[in-house]
C-alpha positions as CSV (number, residue, x, y, z in Angstrom):
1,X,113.8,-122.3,211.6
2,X,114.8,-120.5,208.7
3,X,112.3,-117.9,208.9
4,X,113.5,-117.0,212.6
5,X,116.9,-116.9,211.3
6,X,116.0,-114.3,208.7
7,X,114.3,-111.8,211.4
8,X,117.4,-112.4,213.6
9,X,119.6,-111.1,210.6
10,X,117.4,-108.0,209.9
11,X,117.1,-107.1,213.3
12,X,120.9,-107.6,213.9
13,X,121.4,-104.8,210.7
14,X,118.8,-102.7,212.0
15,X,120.4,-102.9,216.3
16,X,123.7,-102.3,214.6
17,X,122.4,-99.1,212.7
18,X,121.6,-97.6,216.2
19,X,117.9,-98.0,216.2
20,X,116.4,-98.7,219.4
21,X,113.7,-100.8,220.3
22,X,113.6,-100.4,224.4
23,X,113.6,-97.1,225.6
24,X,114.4,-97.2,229.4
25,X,111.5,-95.1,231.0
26,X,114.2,-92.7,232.1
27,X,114.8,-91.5,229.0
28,X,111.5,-90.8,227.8
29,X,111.4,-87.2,228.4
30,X,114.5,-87.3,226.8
31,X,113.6,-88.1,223.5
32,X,109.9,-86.8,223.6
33,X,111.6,-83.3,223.8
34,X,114.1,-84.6,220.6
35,X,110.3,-85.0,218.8
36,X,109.5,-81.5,218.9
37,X,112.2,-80.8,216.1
38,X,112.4,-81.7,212.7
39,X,115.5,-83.9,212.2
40,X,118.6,-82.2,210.6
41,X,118.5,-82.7,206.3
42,X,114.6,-82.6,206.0
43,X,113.8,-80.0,203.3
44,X,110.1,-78.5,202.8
45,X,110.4,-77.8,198.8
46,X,113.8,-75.4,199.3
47,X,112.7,-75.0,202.2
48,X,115.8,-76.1,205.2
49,X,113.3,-76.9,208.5
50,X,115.8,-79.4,209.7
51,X,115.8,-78.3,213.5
52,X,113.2,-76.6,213.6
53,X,109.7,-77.2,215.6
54,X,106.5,-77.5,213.6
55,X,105.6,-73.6,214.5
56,X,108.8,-72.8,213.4
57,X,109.0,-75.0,210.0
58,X,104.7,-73.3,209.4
59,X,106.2,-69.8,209.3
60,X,109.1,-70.4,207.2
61,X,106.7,-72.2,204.9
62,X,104.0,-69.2,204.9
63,X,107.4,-66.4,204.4
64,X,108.4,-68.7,201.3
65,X,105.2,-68.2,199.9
66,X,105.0,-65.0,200.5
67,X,108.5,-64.1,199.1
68,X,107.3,-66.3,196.4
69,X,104.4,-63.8,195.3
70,X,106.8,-61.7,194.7
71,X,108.9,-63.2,191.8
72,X,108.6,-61.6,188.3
73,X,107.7,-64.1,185.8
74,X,108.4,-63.2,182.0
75,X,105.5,-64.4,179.8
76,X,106.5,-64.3,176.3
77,X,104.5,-64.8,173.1
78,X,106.5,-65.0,170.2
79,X,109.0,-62.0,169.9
80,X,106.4,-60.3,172.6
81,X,106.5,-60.4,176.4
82,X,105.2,-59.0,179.7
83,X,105.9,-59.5,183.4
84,X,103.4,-60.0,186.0
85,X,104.6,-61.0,189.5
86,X,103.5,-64.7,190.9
87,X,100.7,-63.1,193.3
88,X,99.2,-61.5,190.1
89,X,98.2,-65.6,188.9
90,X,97.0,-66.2,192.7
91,X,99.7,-68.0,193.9
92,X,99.3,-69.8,196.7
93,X,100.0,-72.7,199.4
94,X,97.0,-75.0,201.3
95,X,98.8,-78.4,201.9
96,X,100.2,-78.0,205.5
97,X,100.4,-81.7,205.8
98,X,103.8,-81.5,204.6
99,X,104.8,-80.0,208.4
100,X,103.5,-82.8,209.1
101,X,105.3,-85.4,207.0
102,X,108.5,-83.2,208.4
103,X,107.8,-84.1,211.7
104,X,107.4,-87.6,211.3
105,X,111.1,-88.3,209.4
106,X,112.9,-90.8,211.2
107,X,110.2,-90.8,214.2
108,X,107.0,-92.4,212.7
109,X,105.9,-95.5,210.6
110,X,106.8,-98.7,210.8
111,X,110.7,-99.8,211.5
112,X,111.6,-100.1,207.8
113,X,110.3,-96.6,207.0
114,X,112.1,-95.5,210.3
115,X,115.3,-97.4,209.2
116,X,114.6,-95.9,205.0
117,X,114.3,-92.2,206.8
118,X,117.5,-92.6,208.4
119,X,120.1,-94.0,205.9
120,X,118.6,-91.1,203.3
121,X,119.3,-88.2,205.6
122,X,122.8,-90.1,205.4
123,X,123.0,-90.6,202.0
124,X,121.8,-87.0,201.7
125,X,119.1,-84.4,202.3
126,X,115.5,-85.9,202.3
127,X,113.2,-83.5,200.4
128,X,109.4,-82.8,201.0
129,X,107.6,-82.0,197.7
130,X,105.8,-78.8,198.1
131,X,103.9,-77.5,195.2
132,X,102.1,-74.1,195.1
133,X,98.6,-73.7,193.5
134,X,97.3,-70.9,191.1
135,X,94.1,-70.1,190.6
136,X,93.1,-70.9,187.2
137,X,90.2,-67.9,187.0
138,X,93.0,-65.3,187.9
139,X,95.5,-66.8,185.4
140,X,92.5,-66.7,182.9
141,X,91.4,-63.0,183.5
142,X,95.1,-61.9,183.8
143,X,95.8,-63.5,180.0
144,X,92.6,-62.0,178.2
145,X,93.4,-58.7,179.9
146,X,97.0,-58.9,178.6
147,X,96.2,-60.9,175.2
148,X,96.4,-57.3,173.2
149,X,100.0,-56.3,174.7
150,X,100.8,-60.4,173.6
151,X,99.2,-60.7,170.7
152,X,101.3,-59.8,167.1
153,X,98.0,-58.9,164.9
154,X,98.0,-60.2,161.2
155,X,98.4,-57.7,158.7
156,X,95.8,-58.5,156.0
157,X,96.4,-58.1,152.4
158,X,95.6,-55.4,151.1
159,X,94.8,-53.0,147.4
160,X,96.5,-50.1,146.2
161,X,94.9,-48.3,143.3
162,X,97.8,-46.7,141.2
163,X,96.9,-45.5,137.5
164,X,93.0,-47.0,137.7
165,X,94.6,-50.2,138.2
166,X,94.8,-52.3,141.2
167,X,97.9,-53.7,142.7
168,X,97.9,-56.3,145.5
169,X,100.1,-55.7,148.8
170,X,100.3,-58.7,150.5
171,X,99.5,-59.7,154.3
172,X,101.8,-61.0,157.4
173,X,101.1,-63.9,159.7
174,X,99.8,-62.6,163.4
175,X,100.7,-65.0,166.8
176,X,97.7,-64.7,169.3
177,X,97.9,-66.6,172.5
178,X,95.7,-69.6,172.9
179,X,94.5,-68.3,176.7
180,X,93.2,-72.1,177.4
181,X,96.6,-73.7,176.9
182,X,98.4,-70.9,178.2
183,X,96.6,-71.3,181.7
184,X,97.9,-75.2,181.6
185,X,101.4,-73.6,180.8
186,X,101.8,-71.1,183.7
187,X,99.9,-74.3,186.0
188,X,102.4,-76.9,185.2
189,X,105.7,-74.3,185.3
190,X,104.3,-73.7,189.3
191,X,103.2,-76.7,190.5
192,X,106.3,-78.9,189.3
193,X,109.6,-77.5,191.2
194,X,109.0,-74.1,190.8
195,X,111.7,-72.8,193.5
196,X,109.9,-69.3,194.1
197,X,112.4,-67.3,192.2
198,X,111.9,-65.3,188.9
199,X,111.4,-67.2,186.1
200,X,110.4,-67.4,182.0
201,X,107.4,-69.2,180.8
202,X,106.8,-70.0,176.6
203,X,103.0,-69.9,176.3
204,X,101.0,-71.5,173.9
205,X,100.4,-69.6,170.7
206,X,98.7,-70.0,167.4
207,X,99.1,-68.9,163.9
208,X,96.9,-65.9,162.7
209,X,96.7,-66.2,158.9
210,X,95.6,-62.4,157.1
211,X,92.8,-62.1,155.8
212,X,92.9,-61.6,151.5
213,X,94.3,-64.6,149.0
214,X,95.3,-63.2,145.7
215,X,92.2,-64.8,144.5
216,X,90.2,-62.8,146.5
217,X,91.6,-59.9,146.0
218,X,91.5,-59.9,142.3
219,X,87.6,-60.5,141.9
220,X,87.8,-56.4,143.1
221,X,87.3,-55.1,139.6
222,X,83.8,-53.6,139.2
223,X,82.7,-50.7,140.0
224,X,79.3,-50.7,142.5
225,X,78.7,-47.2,143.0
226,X,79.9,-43.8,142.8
227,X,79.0,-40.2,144.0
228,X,80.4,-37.0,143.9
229,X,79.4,-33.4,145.1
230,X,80.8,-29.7,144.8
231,X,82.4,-27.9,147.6
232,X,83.7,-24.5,145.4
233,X,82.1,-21.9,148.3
234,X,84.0,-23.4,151.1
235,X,87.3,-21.8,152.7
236,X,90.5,-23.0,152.6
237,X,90.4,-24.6,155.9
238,X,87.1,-26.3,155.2
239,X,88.9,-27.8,152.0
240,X,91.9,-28.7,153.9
241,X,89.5,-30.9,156.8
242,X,87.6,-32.2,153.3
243,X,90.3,-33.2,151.9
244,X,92.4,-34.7,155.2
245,X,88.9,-37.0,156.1
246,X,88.9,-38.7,152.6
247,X,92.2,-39.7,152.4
248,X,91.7,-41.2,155.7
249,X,89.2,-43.7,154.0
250,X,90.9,-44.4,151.0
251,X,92.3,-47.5,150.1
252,X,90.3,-49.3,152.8
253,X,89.1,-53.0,152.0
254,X,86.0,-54.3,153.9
255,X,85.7,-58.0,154.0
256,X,82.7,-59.5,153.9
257,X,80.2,-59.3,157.2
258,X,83.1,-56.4,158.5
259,X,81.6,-53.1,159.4
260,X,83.0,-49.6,158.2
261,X,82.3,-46.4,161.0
262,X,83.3,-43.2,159.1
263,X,84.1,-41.3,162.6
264,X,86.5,-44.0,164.0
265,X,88.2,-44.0,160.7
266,X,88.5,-40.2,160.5
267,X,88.7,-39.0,163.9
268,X,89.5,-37.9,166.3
269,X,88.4,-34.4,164.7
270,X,91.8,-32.0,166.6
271,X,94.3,-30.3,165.8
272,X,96.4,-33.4,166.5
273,X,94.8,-35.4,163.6
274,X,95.4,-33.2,161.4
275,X,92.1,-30.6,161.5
276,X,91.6,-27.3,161.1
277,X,89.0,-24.9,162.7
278,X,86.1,-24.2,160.4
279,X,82.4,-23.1,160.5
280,X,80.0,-24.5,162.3
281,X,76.9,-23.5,164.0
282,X,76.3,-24.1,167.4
283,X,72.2,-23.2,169.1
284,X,71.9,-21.0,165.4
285,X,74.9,-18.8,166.2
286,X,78.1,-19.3,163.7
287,X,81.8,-20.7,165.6
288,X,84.6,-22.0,165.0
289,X,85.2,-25.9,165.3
290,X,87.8,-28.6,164.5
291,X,86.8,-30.5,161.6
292,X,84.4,-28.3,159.7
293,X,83.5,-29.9,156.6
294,X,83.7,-33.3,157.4
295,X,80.4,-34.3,157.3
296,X,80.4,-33.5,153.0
297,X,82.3,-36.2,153.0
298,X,80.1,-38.7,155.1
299,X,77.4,-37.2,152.8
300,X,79.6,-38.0,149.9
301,X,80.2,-41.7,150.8
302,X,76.6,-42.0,152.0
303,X,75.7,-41.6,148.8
304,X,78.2,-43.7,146.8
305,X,77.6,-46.8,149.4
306,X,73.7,-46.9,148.8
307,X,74.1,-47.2,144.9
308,X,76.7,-50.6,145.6
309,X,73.8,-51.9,147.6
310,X,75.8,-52.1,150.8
311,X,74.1,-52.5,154.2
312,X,73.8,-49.3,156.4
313,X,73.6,-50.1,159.7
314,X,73.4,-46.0,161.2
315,X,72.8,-42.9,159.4
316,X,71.7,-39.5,160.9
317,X,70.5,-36.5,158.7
318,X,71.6,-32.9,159.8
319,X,69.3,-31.1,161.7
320,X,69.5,-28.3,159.5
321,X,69.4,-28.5,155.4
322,X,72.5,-28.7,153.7
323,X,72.9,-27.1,150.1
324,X,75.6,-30.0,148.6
325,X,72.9,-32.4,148.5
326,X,69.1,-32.8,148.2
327,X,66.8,-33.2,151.4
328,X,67.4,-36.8,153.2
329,X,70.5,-37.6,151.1
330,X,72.9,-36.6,153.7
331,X,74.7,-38.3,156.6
332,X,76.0,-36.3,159.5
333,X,79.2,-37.0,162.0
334,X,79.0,-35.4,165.3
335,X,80.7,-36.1,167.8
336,X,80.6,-39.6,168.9
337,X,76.6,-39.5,169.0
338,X,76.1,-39.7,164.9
339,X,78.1,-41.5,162.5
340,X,77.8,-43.3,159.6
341,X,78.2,-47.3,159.2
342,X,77.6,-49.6,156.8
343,X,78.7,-53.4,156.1
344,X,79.9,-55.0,153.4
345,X,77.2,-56.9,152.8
346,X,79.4,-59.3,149.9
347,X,80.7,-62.6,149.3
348,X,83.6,-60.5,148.6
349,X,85.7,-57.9,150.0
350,X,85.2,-54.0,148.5
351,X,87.6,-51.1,147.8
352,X,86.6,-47.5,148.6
353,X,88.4,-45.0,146.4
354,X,88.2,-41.6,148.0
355,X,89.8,-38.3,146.6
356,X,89.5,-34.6,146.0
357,X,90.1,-32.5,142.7
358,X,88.8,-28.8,141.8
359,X,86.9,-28.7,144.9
360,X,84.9,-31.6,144.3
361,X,85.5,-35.3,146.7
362,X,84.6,-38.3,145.3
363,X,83.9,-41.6,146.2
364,X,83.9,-44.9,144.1
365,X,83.0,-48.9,145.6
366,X,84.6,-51.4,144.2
367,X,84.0,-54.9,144.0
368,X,82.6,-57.9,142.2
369,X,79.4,-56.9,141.0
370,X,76.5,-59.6,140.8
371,X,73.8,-57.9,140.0
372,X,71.9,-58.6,136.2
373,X,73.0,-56.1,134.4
374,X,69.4,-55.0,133.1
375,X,69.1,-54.0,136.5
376,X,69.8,-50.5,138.0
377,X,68.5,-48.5,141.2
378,X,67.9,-44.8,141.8
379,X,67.2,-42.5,144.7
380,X,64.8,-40.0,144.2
381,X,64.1,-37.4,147.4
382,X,60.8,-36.6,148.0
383,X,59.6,-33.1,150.3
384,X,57.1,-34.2,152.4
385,X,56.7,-31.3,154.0
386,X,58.0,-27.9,155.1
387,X,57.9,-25.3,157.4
388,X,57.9,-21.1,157.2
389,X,59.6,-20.3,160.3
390,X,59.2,-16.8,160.0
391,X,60.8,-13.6,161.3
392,X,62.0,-12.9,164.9
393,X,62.4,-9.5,165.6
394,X,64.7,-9.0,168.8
395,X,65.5,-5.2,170.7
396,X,69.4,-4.3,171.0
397,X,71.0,-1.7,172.7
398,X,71.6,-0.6,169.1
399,X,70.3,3.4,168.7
400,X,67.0,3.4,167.6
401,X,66.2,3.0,164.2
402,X,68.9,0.7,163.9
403,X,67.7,-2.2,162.0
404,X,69.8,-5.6,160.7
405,X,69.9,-9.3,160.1
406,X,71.8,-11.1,162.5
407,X,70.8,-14.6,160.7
408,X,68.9,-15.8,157.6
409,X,65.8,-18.0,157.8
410,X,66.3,-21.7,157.2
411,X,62.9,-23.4,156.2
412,X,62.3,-26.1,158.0
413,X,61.7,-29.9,156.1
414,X,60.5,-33.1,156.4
415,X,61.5,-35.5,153.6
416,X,62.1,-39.2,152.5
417,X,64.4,-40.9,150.1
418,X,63.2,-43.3,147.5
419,X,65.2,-46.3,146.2
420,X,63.5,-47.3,142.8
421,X,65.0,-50.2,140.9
422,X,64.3,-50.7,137.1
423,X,64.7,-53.9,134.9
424,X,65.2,-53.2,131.0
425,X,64.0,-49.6,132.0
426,X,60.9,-50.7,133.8
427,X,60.0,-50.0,137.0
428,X,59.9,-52.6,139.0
429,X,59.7,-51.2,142.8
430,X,60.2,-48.5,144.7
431,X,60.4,-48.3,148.3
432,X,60.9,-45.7,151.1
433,X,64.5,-45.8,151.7
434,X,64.9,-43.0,154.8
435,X,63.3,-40.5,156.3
436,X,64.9,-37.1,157.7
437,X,63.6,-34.0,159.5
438,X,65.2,-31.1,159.2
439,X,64.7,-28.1,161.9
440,X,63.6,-24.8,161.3
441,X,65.1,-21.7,162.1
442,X,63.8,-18.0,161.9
443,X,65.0,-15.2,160.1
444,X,66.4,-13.1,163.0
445,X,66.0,-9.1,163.0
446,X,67.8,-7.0,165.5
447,X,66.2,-3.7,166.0
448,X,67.4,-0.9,167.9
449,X,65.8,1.0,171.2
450,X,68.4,3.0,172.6
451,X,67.4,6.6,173.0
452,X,67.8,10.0,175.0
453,X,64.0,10.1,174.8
454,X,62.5,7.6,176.5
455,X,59.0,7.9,174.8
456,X,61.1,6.8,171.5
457,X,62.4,3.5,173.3
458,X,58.2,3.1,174.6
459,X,57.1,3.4,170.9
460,X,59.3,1.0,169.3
461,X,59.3,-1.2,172.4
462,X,55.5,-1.2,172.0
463,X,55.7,-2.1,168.5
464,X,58.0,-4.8,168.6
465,X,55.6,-6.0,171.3
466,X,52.7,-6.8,168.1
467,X,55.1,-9.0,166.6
468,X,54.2,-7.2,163.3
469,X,56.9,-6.8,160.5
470,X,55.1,-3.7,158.8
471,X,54.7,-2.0,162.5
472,X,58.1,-2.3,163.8
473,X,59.8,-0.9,160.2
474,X,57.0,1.6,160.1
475,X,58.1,2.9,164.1
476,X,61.9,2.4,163.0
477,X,61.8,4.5,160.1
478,X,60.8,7.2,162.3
479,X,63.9,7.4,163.8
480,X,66.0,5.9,161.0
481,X,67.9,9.5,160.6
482,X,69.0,9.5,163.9
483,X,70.8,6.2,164.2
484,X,71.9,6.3,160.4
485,X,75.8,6.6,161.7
486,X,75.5,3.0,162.7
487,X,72.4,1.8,160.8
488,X,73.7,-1.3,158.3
489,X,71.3,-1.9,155.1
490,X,68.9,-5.0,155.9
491,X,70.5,-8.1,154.1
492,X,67.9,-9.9,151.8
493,X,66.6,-13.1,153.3
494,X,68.5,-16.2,152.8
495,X,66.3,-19.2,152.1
496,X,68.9,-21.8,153.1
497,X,72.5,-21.7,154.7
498,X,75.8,-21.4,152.6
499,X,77.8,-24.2,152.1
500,X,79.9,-22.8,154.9
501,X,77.3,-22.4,157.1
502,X,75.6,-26.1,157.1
503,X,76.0,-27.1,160.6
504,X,73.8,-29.5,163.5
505,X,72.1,-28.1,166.0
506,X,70.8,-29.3,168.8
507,X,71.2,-29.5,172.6
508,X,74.0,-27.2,172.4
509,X,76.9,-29.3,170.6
510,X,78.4,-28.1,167.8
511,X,78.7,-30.2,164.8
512,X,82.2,-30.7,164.3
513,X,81.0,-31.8,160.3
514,X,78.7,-29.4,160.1
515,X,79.1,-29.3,155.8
């Protein structure tokens, strides 16, 4: 009895709230069209559908999310920040069962959840939890693609030489977003009551320590090689692009396993960096080129690296012999097809000194040197070979008779460099350290043709045809008198390029470091 008595009470409370059990079956159609709305106070996120039909409550749904693509959110790292819009993280919305669950407020479930559905839209609105997705492969591409405009880089200690003594500078902290955590940040700001609008999101960072203690940096006291060379023919603009590429490189610290590439330390090699136009050659013929010089002081370093016993990881040789160093010694720049790298092969970091005085540029490692002090290497450079490439006589318009030397013959070589090492002043190896070829290029004559009398253009055409030196000065001496007006004395032969005049050849580029 008292069970019955209960059930009478609760369906007194819930007849007296105005719920109806017995529908008459005229008043079916009645409330079946009622159902096709959403009941007044149901919400969809921020979303109002109340009164709306379930076609009606989808496409206000889809425009929020597409409105919602459009917010700006501020990502910020530390004191850095971008904006990227929501569509940019690949916003989106799947769970249309929450039309659904609209529809069914106050006209599905059982009688309690009926009755609950009811005295909440009284009490107040009755909200639908909608949460949008992103996709966490966007979100991850987005934040490595952005991570450089987020990042604050660490500044790593540093040495200044000043006086032959070293001073320490001191490094700063860097912030570098952590891109896993950061992903979980911009996920959990979406998909818990984002309301589509613009917003800010703090994501996950981590501390970036410099590289370089004090005790590191003050094991940097020993001197592991040194080179120098001369540069006393050169013009003033030559000098000038010597001396602007060393002080680009000095005072750099390479820590240990970190590679050094001259050319993206010194260039680019314009005006804009600080470079003037100097020789070079380009297919034999002498121009004019940005950064003329520059490859002295790749040489210079070259050199100065092998003696610390640092690891080179590229070196080219010119393609013609230079005069500043011996055969296979060198290291040409050009362009962004030869450079010179090495790594710092050390427990330690090194210091390269670079400088210039009374036209010469030196370079000096430092470091903390290991090595037994009975111990010291060498580089000896060895001509393997070499090759005449004689005289090229060529006919000009010139009157004939006319003889002169448009270009001075460069031998052509093939040589090695050997590294000997000797303990207590005895050898005790030596080893083929590189090998170069250098190209040959003729001595170039330009002879003149041009006559009234065509029988004098036959003979010395016919002459220059035997490819004979005596012959073709034999036949242009005959006419030498004539064409004296113009004639310039033969310059003597020239059995390697000035200092000015060292340059890479080869499939038309000019090299830019040619010295």
């Amino acid at each position: 009895m008292k069970k019955s008595g209960k059930i009478g009470v609760f369906l007194g409370a819930v007849l007296a709230a105005g719920i109806i059990f017995a529908i008459p079956a005229g008043s079916r159609i009645a409330q079946a069209a009622q159902e096709e709305t959403i009941a007044e106070g149901v919400y969809i996120g921020s979303i109002d559908v109340g009164g709306m039909t379930e076609e009606e409550a989808k496409a206000a749904v889809q425009a929020y999310v597409e409105n919602a693509g459009e917010a700006v959110f501020t990502l910020t790292v530390g004191e850095k920040s971008i904006e990227v819009k929501a569509q940019e993280l690949g916003t989106s919305f799947t769970d249309m069962s929450v039309l659904q669950k609209a529809m069914d407020v106050c006209k599905s479930g059982n009688l309690i959840k009926r009755y609950k559905d009811k005295k909440d839209l009284e009490n107040g609105n009755l909200v639908i939890e909608m949460a949008l997705d992103v996709d966490t492969d966007t979100v991850t591409a987005l934040l490595e693609e952005k991570a450089g405009e987020l990042n604050q880089e660490a500044v790593d200690s540093t040495l200044v030489r000043e006086n032959g003594a070293f001073r320490i500078v001191e490094g700063t902290q860097g912030i570098e977003v952590n891109v896993e955590k950061a992903v979980e940040d911009i996920e959990t700001y979406i998909n818990t009551g984002w309301d589509g609008a613009d917003g800010a999101i703090e994501l996950t960072a981590e501390i970036v320590d410099p590289r370089g203690t004090k005790e590191e940096l003050s094991k940097i006291q020993d001197l592991l090689g040194s080179y120098n060379t001369n540069y006393n023919s050169s013009t003033q603009n030559r000098c000038d692009n010597i001396s602007n590429a060393t002080s680009k490189i000095n005072g750099t610290v390479l820590y240990p396993g970190e590679e050094f590439s001259v050319y993206e330390t010194i260039g680019p090699l314009d005006a804009s960096n600080g470079y003037e136009l100097a020789g070079a050659y380009e297919n034999g013929q002498t121009v004019q080129s940005y950064g003329g010089g520059v490859c002295q002081v790749s040489t210079t370093l070259y050199n100065a690296v092998i003696l610390a016993e640092l690891e080179i990881t590229e070196r080219s040789n010119h393609s013609m012999i230079v005069t500043y160093v011996k055969p296979s010694m060198d290291a040409a720049i050009a362009g962004d097809y030869k450079d010179l790298k090495f790594v710092n092969n050390q427990d330690t970091p090194i210091f390269i000194e670079g400088y210039t005085q009374g036209k010469n540029v030196y370079f000096n490692i430092f470091g903390q040197d290991t090595r037994p002090s009975n111990r010291k290497i060498s580089f000896e450079s060895e001509v393997v070979s070499q090759t005449d490439p004689g005289v090229q006589f060529v006919g000009t318009g010139d009157p004939a008779g006319y003889i002169g030397v448009s270009q001075g013959k460069h031998t052509g070589y093939v040589a090695q460099l050997w590294k000997v090492v000797t303990v207590d002043g005895v050898e005790e190896s030596r080893e083929v350290f590189n090998k170069s070829s250098y190209k040959a290029s003729p001595k170039i004559v330009k002879v003149g043709t041009a006559s009234a009398d065509p029988n004098v253009s036959a003979a010395i055409g016919a002459a220059l045809a035997t490819g004979d030196e005596a012959t073709i000065y034999a036949a242009a001496a005959q006419y030498s008198a004539a064409a004296s007006a113009v004639q310039q004395p033969e310059q003597p032969e020239q059995p390697a390029p000035s200092a000015e005049e060292q340059a890479i050849i080869g499939d038309g580029q000019v090299d830019t470091g040619q010295q």
